[in-house]
N, C-alpha and C positions, 0 to 999 in steps of 0.2 A: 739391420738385422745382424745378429751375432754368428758367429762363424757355426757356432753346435748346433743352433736351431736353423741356418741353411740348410747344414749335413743331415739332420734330420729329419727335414721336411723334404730332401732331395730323396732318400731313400725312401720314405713313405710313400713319395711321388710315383717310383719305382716298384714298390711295393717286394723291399729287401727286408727280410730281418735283420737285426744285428749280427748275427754271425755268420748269415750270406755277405753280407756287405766285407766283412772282413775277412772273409774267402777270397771274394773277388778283386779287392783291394790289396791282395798279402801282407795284413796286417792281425794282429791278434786281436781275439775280443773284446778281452781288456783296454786296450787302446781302444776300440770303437766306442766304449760305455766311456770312460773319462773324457774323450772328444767331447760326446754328444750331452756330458753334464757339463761340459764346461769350464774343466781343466784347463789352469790360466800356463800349466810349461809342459807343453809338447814338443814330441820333434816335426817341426816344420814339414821334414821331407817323407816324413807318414802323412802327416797332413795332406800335403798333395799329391801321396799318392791313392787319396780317399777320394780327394776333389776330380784328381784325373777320371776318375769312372765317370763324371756327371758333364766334365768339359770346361773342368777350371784348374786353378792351381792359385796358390797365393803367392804373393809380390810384392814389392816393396812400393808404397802407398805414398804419397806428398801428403801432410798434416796442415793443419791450419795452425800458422806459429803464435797468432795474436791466443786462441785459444789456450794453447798451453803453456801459453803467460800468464794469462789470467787465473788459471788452475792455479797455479803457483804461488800468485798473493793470497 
């Protein structure tokens, strides 16, 4: 699952609008609508402090290297 439709299906969950959520969040609305479409350059540290409300945060992940070898040829 992609990070905007987590985010989105966590507030739904919660049953936040978009501009509760980014009350609550201290972030603007704007940011919560580009999250939640998908926007590939955020800042990170808005990011989690969207995810904090729900009891996550993003992190640095191990990738699969033969995968993105393969991508490559």
């Amino acid at each position: 699952m992609e990070i905007n439709e987590f985010i989105k299906q966590k507030r739904k969950l919660f049953n936040l609008t978009q501009p509760e959520l980014a009350e609550k969040a201290g972030v603007g609305l704007r940011f919560i609508r580009e999250l939640e479409k998908g926007k590939e350059t955020l800042r990170i540290d808005k990011v989690n402090q969207v995810l904090q409300l729900f009891g996550y945060q993003v992190g640095p992940m191990a990738i699969d290297r033969k995968l993105v070898e393969n991508e490559k040829s």
